[in-house]
C-alpha positions in Angstrom: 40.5 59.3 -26.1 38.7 56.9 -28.5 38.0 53.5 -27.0 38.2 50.6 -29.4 36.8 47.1 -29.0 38.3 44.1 -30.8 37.0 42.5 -33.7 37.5 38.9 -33.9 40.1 37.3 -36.5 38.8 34.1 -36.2 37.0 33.7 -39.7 40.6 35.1 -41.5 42.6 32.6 -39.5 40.4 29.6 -40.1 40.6 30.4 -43.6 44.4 31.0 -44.1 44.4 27.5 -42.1 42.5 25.9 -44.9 44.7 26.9 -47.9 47.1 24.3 -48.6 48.8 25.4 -51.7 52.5 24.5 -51.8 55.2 27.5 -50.9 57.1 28.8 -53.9 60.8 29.2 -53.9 62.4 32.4 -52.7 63.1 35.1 -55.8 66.1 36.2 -56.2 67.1 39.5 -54.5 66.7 42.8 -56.0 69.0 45.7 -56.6 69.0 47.2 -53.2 69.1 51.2 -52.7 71.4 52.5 -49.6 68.2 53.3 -48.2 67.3 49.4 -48.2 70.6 48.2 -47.3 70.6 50.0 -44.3 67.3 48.6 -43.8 68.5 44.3 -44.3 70.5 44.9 -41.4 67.7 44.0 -38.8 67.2 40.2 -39.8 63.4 39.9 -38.6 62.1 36.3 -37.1 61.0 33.0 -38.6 57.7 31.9 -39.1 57.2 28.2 -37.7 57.4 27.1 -41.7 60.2 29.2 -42.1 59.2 32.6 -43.9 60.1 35.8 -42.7 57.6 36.4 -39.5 55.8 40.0 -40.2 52.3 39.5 -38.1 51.2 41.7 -35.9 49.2 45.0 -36.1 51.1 47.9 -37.7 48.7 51.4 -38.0 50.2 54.2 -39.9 51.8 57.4 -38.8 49.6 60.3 -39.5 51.0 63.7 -40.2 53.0 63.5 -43.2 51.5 65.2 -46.2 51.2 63.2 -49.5 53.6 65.7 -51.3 56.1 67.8 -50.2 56.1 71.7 -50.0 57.5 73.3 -53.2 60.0 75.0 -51.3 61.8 72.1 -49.7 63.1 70.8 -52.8 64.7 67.1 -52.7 64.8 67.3 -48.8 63.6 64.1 -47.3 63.6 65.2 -43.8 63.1 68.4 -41.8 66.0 70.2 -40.3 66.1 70.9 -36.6 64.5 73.9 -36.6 61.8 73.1 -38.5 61.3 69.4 -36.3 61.1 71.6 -33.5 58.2 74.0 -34.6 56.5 70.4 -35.7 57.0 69.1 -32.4 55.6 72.3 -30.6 52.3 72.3 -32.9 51.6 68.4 -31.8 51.9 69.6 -28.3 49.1 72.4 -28.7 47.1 70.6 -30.7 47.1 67.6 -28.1 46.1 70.5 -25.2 43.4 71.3 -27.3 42.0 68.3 -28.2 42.1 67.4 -24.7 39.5 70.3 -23.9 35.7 69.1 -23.3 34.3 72.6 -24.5 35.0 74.0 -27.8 36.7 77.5 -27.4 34.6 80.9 -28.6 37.0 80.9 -32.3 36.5 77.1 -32.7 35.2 76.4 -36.3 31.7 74.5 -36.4 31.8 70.7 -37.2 32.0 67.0 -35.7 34.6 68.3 -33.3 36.0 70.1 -32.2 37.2 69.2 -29.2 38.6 66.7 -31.6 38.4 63.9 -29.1 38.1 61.3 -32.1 41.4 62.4 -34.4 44.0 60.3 -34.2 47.4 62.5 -34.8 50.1 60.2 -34.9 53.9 61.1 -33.8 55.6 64.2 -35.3 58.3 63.1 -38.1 61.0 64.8 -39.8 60.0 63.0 -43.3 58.8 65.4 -45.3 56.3 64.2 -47.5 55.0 60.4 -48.2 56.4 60.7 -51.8 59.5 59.1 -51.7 60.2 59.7 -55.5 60.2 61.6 -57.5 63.0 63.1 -55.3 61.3 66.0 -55.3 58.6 64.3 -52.9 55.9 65.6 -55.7 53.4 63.6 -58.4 54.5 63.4 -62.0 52.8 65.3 -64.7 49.5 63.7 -66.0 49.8 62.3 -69.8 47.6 64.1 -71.8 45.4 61.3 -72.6 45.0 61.4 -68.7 43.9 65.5 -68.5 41.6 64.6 -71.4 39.7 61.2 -70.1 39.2 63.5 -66.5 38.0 66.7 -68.5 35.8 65.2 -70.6 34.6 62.2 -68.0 30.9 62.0 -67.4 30.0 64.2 -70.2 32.2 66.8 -68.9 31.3 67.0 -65.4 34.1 65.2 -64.4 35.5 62.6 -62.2 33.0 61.6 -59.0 35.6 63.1 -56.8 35.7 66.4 -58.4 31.5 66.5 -57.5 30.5 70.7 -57.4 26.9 69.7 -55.9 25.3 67.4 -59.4 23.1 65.0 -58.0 21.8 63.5 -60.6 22.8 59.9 -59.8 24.3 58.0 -57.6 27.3 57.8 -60.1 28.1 61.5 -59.3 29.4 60.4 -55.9 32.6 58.3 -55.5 32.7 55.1 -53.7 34.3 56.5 -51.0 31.1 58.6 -50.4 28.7 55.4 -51.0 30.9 53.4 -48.2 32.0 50.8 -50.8 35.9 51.3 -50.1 39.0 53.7 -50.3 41.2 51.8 -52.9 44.3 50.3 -52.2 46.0 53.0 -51.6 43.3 54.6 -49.5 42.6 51.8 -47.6 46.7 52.2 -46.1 47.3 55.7 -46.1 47.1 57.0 -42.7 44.0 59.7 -42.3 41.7 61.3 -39.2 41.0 57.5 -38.1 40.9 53.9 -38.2 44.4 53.9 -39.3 45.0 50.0 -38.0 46.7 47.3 -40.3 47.0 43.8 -39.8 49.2 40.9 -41.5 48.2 37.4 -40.5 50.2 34.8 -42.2 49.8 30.9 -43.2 52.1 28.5 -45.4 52.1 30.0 -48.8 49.8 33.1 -48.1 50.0 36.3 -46.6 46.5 38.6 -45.1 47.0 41.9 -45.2 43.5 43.5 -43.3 43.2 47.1 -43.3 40.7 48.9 -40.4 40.0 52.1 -42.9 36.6 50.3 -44.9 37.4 46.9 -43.1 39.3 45.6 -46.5 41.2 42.4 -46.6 43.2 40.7 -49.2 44.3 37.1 -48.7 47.9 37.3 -51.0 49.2 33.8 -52.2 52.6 33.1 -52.2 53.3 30.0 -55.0 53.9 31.7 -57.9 50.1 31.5 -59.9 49.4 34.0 -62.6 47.2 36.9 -62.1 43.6 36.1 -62.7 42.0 36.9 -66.4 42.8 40.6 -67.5 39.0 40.5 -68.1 37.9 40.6 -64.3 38.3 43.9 -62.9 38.4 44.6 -59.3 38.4 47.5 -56.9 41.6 46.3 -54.4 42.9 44.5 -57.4 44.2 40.6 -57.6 47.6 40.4 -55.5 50.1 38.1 -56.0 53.3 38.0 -53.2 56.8 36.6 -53.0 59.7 36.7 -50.7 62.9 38.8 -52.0 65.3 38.0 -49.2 63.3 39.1 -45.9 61.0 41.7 -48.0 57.6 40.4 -48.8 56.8 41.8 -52.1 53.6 42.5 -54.1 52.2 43.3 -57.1 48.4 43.7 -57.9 46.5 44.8 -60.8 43.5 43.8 -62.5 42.0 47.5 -60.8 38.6 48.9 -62.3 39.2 52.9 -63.0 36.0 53.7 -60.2 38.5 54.3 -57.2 40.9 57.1 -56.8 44.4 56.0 -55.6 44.5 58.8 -52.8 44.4 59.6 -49.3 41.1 58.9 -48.9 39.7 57.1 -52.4 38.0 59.8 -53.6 40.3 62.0 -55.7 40.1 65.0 -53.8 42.2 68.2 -55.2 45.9 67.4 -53.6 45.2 63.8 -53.9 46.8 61.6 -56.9 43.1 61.0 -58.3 42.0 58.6 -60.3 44.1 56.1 -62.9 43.0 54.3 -65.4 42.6 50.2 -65.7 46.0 49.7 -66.8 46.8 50.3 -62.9 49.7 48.5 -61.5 51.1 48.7 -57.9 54.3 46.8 -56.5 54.1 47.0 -52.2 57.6 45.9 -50.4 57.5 45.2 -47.0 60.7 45.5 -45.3 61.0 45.0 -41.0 63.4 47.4 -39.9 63.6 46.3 -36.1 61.0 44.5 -33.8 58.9 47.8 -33.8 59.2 49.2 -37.3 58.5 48.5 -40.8 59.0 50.6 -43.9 56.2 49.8 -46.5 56.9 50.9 -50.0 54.2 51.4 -52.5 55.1 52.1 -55.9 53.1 53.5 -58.5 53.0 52.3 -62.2 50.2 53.6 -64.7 51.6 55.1 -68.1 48.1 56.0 -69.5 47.8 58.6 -66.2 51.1 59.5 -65.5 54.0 60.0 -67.3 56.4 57.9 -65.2 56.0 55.7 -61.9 56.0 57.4 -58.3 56.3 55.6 -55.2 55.2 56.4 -51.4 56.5 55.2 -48.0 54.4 54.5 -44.8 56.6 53.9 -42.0 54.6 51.4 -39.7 55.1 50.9 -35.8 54.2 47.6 -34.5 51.4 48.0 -31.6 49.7 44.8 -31.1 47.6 46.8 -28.4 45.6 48.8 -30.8 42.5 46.9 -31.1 40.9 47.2 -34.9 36.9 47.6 -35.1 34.5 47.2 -37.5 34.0 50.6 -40.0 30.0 50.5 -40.2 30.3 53.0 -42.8 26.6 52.5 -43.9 24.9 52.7 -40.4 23.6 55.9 -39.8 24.5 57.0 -42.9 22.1 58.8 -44.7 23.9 60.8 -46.7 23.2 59.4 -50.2 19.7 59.3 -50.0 19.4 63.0 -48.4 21.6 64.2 -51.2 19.8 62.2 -53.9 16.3 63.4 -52.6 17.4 67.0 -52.1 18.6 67.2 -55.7 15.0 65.8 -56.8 13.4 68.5 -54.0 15.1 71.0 -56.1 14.0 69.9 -59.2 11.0 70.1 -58.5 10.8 73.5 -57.2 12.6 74.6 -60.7 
């Protein structure tokens, strides 16, 4: 069991207390799917000032793979049969990670036992893809293929690294513990898969535990800052569609890969390009659960927009710590220096 100690809110409550800008006036509703109107039946709670009440701490569910197996075609959800063999892998993968001595076949690493993996609840959803309906990624334009073949004088993106250690430029940020992306920063992974919303008159904070990012979202109705001023989580700007909170950020550099974990690893989306766009709906399904809804929108990267959904389980127990990504880690300079030791022995 991994023990957690709390980290203090105080700072991000004083400062959602000193924003004063005025509330802006509920948007009309969207086009609902049959997903979502099953969803508006829960009517969720009131905020003191009279917005939809969605604090509280919400980590992600691990276990569901980005995209679906091939083979399972437009299926959502697993059958029973297929539930059942995910329900009996949980259990022997909770027996052994609850061994103190690694077995004879163990593989070497950190673990095992894995006593620091968080595993999440088995779930019939198939794959975090939500559409296309096939639960896969669209194609790549081709302006997309050629920008990633032909990036960095053809050694490709930072994620895609095969050992170059030329520069710190041939390691993603992920790797140099400056953050996971948006998208990284929510989808559930080993660990640290806390989120927290904290909310004020006219603003929103969303705090993620992966890489300790917060934004603070306004509410009123402002523009997005200059398209000039680029920026790794991107400039958010929120409003209420009936009891969904709704988001849309862009302004993203093209440094971070909108994946799993950041860093554009093969199975993961990869990078996009600066022309980045992401709408997140956040719709309370019942005092526990919340379905947040990311969609995807880039047309220089992929040919049309793909959207995700995280099902989130309120636990207001699960304490959220600091991710000292940089202490202790030595990784970029031992990689930097042993490229340079090698060098030199050329």
């Amino acid at each position: 069991m991994r023990y957690r100690y709390l980290v203090s809110l105080s700072a991000l409550v004083c400062t959602l207390a000193l924003l004063t800008a005025p509330i802006a006036g509920q948007a009309p509703a969207a086009a609902k799917s049959k997903q979502a109107k099953t969803a508006k039946a829960y009517t969720p709670p009131k905020t003191p000032w009279g917005d939809p009440d969605l604090e509280g701490v919400w980590p992600g569910n691990m276990g569901v793979p980005m995209q679906r197996p091939a083979n399972l075609g437009e299926r959502a959800t697993l059958n029973d049969a297929e539930f059942a063999a995910k329900e009996a892998a949980a259990k022997k993968q909770a027996q052994a990670d609850s061994e103190s001595v690694a077995t004879s076949d163990s593989r070497v690493g950190i673990g095992p036992p894995s006593y620091w993996t968080e595993r999440g609840k088995p779930t019939r959803q198939t794959s975090l893809i939500v559409d296309p309906p096939n639960g896969r990624l669209p194609e790549l334009t081709a302006e997309a293929v050629k920008y990633r073949k032909e990036a960095r004088g053809g050694k490709g993106m930072p994620g895609e690294w095969k050992g170059e250690a030329d520069s710190y430029d041939d390691l993603n940020i992920y790797y140099r513990c400056i953050s996971r992306g948006l998208l990284g920063s929510v989808i559930p992974v080993v660990y640290n898969n806390g989120n927290q919303i904290v909310q004020g008159p006219g603003y929103v904070a969303f705090r993620n535990e992966m890489i300790h990012e917060s934004r603070v979202i306004p509410l009123d109705g402002r523009p997005h800052v200059s398209p000039a001023i680029k920026m790794v989580m991107g400039d958010s700007r929120g409003h209420w569609e009936g009891n969904d909170l709704v988001v849309e950020t862009t302004n993203f550099t093209d440094k971070d890969a909108i994946g799993s974990n950041g860093a554009g690893y093969p199975g993961d989306p990869g990078y996009h390009s600066d022309q980045l766009k992401v709408i997140e709906r956040f719709t309370r399904t019942s005092d526990k659960t919340m379905d947040y809804r990311i969609t995807v929108i880039d047309e220089k990267t992929w040919v049309k927009p793909w959207t995700i959904l995280i099902q989130l389980e309120k636990n207001d127990d699960y304490q959220m710590i600091e991710y000292a990504c940089h202490e202790g880690n030595y990784a970029m300079s031992d990689i930097l220096s042993g490229a340079r030791t090698d060098e030199k022995a050329k």
